[in-house]
C-alpha positions, -999 to +999 in steps of 0.1 A: -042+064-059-058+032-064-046+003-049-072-022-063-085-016-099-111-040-101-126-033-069-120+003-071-101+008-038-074+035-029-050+041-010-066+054+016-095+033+016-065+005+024-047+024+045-081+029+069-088-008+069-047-016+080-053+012+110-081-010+118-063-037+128-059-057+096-032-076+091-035-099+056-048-087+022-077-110+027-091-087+060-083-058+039-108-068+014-132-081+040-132-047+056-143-029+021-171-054+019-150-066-016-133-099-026-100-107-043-105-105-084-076-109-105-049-104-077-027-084-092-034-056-055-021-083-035+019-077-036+008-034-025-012-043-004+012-066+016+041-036+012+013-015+027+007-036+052+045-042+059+051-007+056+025+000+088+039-027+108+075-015+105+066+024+106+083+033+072+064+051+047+060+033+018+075+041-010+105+056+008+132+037-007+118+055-038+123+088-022+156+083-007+168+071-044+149+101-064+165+122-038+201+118-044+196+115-080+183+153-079+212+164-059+234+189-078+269+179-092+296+190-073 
């Protein structure tokens, strides 16, 4: 998935730099060799970067609620 349209970085890409040891959107960037453009990355980014410092997969909330929707009527 991409994270970052105008510099064309995904998800994983991210997620490399962030097991790297960066910590703030900016060293993100820095260690794809790219540089903020519009901004718009920034606010996933920082859940990604949350999510690794806290060990919770992101996007779980959205799981847990998707989840219980799809459980059966009783």
């Amino acid at each position: 998935m991409y994270v970052c349209i105008c510099n064309a970085l995904t998800d994983t890409q991210v997620n490399r730099a962030i097991q790297s040891g960066c910590t703030k959107p900016r060293d993100v960037y820095s260690a794809c060799g790219t540089q903020p453009q519009c901004g718009r990355c920034v606010e996933t980014m920082v859940d990604m970067l949350k999510s690794a410092e806290t060990g919770t997969p992101t996007g779980c909330s959205v799981g847990a609620s998707i989840s219980a929707v799809a459980q059966p009527a009783e």
